[in-house]
ZAMARGU-4260 file (C-alpha; in steps of 0.2 Angstrom, whole numbers, plus 5000, padded with zeros to 4 digits):
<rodrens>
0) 5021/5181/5092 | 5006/5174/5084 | 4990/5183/5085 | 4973/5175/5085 | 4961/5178/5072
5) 4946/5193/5077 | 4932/5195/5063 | 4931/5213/5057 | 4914/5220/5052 | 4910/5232/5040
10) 4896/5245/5043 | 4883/5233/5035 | 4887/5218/5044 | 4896/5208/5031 | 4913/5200/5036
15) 4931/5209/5031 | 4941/5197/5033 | 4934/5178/5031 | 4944/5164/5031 | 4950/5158/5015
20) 4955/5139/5018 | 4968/5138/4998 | 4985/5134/5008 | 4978/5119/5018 | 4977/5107/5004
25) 4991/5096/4993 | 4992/5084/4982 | 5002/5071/4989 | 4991/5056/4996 | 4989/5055/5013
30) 4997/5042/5024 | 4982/5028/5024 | 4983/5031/5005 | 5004/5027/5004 | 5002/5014/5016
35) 4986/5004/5005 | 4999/4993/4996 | 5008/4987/5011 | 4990/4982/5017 | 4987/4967/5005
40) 4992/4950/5008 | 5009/4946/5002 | 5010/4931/4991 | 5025/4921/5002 | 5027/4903/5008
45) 5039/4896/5018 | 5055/4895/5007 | 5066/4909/5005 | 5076/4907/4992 | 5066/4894/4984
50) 5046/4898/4979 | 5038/4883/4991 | 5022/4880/5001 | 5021/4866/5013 | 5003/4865/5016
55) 4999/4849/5026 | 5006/4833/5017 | 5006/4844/5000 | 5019/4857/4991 | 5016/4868/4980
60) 5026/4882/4971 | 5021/4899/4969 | 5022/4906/4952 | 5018/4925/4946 | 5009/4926/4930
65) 5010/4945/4923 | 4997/4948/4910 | 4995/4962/4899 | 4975/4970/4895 | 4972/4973/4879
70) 4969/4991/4888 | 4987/4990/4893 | 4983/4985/4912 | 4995/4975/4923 | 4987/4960/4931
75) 4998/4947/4939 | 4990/4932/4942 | 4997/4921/4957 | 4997/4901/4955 | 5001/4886/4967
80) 5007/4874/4957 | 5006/4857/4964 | 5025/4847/4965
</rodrens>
């Protein structure tokens, strides 16, 4: 049975037994941190199985450029080529 927690006081006033919060932390992200990347706007059109836009009267095809820092970063770049 779980007993609640009663401070104990030594003959000077000073707390025995304080609360030591060390077991409440992790390292794992929490859950807004896991879920950031399925947050941003996806790069998608309206083909499936082919990479096409339809915007108005105009198609475009969605191409992913991946470039490489000179830091060695990943950035991906995103283009709407027009058909």
């Amino acid at each position: 049975m779980n007993t609640p927690y009663v401070k104990k006081y030594d003959e000077n006033g000073t707390v025995i037994n304080p609360i030591i919060m060390h077991g409440l932390f992790h390292q794992e992200p929490n859950r807004a941190e896991r879920r950031k990347d399925m947050n941003v706007t996806r790069f998608h059109g309206n083909g499936k199985n082919y990479h096409l836009t339809i915007f108005k009267n105009s198609k475009f095809k969605r191409v992913r450029q991946v470039a490489i820092t000179k830091n060695g970063e990943v950035n991906i770049i995103l283009h709407y080529l027009p058909l």
